[in-house]
Structures are given as structure tokens and as C-alpha cells.
C-alpha positions in Angstrom: 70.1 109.1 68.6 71.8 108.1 71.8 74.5 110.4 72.9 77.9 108.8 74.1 79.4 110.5 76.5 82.9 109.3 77.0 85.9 110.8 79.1 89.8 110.9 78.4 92.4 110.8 80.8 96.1 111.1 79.7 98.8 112.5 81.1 99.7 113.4 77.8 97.7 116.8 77.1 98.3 116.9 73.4 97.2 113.3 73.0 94.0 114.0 75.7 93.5 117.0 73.4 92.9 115.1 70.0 90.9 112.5 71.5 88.5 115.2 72.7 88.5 116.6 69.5 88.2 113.4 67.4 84.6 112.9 70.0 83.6 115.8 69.7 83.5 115.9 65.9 81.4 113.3 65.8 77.5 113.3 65.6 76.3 110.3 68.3 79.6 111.5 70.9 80.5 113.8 73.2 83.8 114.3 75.5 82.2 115.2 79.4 85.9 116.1 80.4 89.5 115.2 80.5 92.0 114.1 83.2 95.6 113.5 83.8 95.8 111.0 86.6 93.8 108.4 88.5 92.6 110.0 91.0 91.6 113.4 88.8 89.6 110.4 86.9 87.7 109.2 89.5 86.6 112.5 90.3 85.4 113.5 86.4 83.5 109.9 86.8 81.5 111.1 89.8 80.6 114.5 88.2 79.6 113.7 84.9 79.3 110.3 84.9 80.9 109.6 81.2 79.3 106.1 79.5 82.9 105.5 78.3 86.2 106.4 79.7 89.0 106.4 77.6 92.0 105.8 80.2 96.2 105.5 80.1 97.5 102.9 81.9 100.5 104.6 82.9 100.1 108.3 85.0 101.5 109.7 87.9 99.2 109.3 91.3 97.0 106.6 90.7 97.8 104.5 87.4 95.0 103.2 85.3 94.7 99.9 86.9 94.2 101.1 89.8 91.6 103.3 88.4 89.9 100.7 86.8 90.0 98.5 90.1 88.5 101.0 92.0 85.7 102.2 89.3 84.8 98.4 89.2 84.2 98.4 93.2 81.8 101.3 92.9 79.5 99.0 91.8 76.0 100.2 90.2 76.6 102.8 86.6 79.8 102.9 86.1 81.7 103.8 82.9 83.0 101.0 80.5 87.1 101.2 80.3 88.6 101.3 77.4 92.5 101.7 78.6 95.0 103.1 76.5 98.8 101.3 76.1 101.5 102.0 74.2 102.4 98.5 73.8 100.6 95.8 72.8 101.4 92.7 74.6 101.7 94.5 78.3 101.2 92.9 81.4 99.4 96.0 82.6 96.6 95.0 80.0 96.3 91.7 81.1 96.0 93.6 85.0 93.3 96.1 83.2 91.6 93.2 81.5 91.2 91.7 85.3 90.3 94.5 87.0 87.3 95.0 84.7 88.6 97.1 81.6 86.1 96.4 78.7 88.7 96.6 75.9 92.2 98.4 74.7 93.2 100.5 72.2 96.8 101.2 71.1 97.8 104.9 70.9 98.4 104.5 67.5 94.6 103.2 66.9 93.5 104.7 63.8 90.7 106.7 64.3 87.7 104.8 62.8 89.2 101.6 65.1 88.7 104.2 68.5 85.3 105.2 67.2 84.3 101.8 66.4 85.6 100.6 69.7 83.9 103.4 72.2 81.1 102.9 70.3 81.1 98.6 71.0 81.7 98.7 74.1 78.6 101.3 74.7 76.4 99.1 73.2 78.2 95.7 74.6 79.3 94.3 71.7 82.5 92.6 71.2 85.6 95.4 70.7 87.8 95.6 67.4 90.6 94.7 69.8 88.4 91.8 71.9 89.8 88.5 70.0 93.5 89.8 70.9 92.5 90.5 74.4 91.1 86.8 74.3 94.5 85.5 72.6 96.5 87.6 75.5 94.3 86.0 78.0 94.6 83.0 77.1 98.7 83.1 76.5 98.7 84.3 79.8 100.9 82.1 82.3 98.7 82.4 84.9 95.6 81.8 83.5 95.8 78.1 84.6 92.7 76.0 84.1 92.2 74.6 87.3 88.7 72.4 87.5 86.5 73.6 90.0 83.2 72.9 90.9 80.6 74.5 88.5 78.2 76.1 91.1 78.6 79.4 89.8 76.4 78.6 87.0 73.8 77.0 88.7 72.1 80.8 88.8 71.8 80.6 84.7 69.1 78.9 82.6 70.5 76.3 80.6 70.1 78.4 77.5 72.3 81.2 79.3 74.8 79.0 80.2 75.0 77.7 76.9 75.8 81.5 75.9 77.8 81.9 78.8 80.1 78.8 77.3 80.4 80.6 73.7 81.2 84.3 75.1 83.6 82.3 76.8 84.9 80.8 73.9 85.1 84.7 72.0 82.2 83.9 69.6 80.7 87.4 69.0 77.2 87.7 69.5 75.9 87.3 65.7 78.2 83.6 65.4 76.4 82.4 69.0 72.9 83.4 67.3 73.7 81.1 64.3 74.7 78.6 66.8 72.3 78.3 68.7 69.2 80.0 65.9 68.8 82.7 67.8 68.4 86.2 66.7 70.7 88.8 67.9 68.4 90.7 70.0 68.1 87.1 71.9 71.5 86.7 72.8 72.3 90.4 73.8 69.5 89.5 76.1 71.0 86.6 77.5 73.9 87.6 77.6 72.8 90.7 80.0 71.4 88.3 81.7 74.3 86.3 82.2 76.3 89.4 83.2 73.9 90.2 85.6 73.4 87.1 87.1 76.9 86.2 87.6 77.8 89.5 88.7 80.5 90.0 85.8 81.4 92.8 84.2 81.8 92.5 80.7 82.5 89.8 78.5 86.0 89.8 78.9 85.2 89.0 82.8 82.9 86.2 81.2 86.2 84.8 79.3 88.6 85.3 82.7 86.0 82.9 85.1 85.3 80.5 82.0 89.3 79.5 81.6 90.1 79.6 85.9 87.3 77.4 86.4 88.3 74.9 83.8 85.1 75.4 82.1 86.7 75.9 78.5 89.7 75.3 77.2 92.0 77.7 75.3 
């Protein structure tokens, strides 16, 4: 069994302290470290180099947006950002969501919902919380579809830009495979490939160049 290895940074130690222990109780995790601010996070990433990073948005120094921004333009391994908010419908989500955070969870998350969503986003599937982060995307004001030329895809295969076009859309990955009869294993493939080619960094990335490029519609 794989071992996640997943980081927490919170200003708020009692909070940090009962995500490490919720982690560490179970079997297939395991908490690297905590933080309490941005800059402290970027640091535990380069020691221990957590899979998943569990992150506030809002801490002294260098806030999680930031953070995320600045993980993202590392570039190579990097861990997948799950960032933490006390309110649902934040603007600073929508700014995580952009800057390359993988998913959110709500600080009053119940516990098999932050387990099942560290545990998606490890293995790239779509988070418990992705099809609101699609419905705040797309209820977004500035997420204007503006047509564009379509180059960016000329890099795919037709079949991955047919999966590129249903990510886009929030389909998960078993409702493109019985679109398209593929199995599962298939799309995660393509999809990889897709993320790869197109230099994106999660599906939420693939959702955010879809809608500005007028290539779906909400």
C-alpha cells in the first residue's frame, strides 16, 4: 500500500494539530510536518516533499495563494493543494483554484470528506468538493468566454481532446469512460496525457482554459 504523505499548515495550532492526528490515524497516510505560514510551507515542501499539502488560505507572511502560486512555478514534483477556507463561496478560492490548487475543503469538512478528498487528489481523481469548485468557476464574473483560436489543442490526439472537452465539462473519469466506452484505466491515461501535454495542472486548470478559450460553455 502506497503511503500518502500529506502536510498541514495553519496558523491555527489546535486545528493543525487534529489534522495531524486525524492522518496519522490512518493506515495508507502520514503527516511529513506542519506549518503556520507561507513561507514556513514552502520550506516543509522542499524538506519532505509531502504528496499532499493541506493549506489555509489566510496566514500571516505569505497567505496561501501565494503559496500555491509559487509551489505551482517550481515546476517538476510538487505537492497537490488542497486549501483550507472558512467560507465557502470566497474569492480567495476562486484565486487558489487559479493559481493551481487541486481542490478545497471547508474547516468544518467532516472527517471521512478530508480523507476522501486527500486521498482523490493523490490519485487524480475528481475531489468531493470538485463539482462546486466547477459551479464557482463557472459563476465566476470573470470567467468570460472569450473565443479564441484553438491551437492549444493541436498537441492532443483527437481522442484526448475529446477527454480534454468532458474534464472540461466536470464529467468524472468513470461518466467520460461510458461516454466514450472506454475503461477507466484508459481515460486516467489520457487524461495524464492531456495534463501533461498541455502543461496543466490538474483538472481544475483543464476546466479554467476550456471556459476562457470559449471551448465549452457553462
Amino acid at each position: 500500500m502506497t503511503t500518502i504523505r500529506v502536510a498541514v499548515v495553519d496558523d491555527q495550532h489546535l486545528f493543525a494539530s487534529g489534522m495531524r492526528m486525524l492522518v496519522e490515524a490512518q493506515d495508507d497516510m502520514t503527516c511529513v510536518g506542519t506549518a503556520a505560514d507561507g513561507v514556513a510551507a514552502l520550506e516543509l515542501c522542499s524538506d519532505e516533499e509531502p504528496d499532499v499539502l493541506l493549506l489555509d488560505l489566510r496566514m500571516p507572511v505569505l497567505n496561501g495563494i501565494e503559496t500555491t502560486a509559487r509551489l505551482a512555478d517550481r515546476g517538476g514534483d510538487r505537492p497537490r493543494v488542497v486549501v483550507l477556507t472558512t467560507i465557502r463561496r470566497d474569492e480567495a478560492v476562486l484565486a487558489a483554484l487559479r493559481a493551481g490548487a487541486a481542490a478545497f475543503l471547508t474547516k468544518d469538512a467532516l472527517p471521512e470528506v478530508v480523507l476522501a478528498t486527500i486521498r482523490d487528489v493523490h490519485e487524480g481523481r475528481p475531489a468531493p468538493t470538485e463539482t462546486e469548485a466547477l459551479e464557482l468557476l463557472r459563476a465566476d464574473g470573470t470567467l468570460v468566454e472569450t473565443p479564441r483560436p484553438d491551437e492549444v489543442l493541436d498537441v492532443l490526439t483527437a481522442r484526448e481532446r475529446e477527454v480534454f472537452l468532458l474534464v472540461a465539462k466536470g464529467l468524472s473519469n468513470q461518466e467520460i469512460a461510458a461516454t466514450v466506452f472506454l475503461s477507466e484505466a484508459t481515460v486516467k491515461t489520457h487524461v495524464r496525457a492531456v495534463l501533461t501535454k498541455l502543461g496543466l495542472r490538474n483538472r481544475i486548470q483543464v476546466v479554467i482554459t476550456a471556459h476562457e478559450r470559449g471551448l465549452v460553455r457553462a
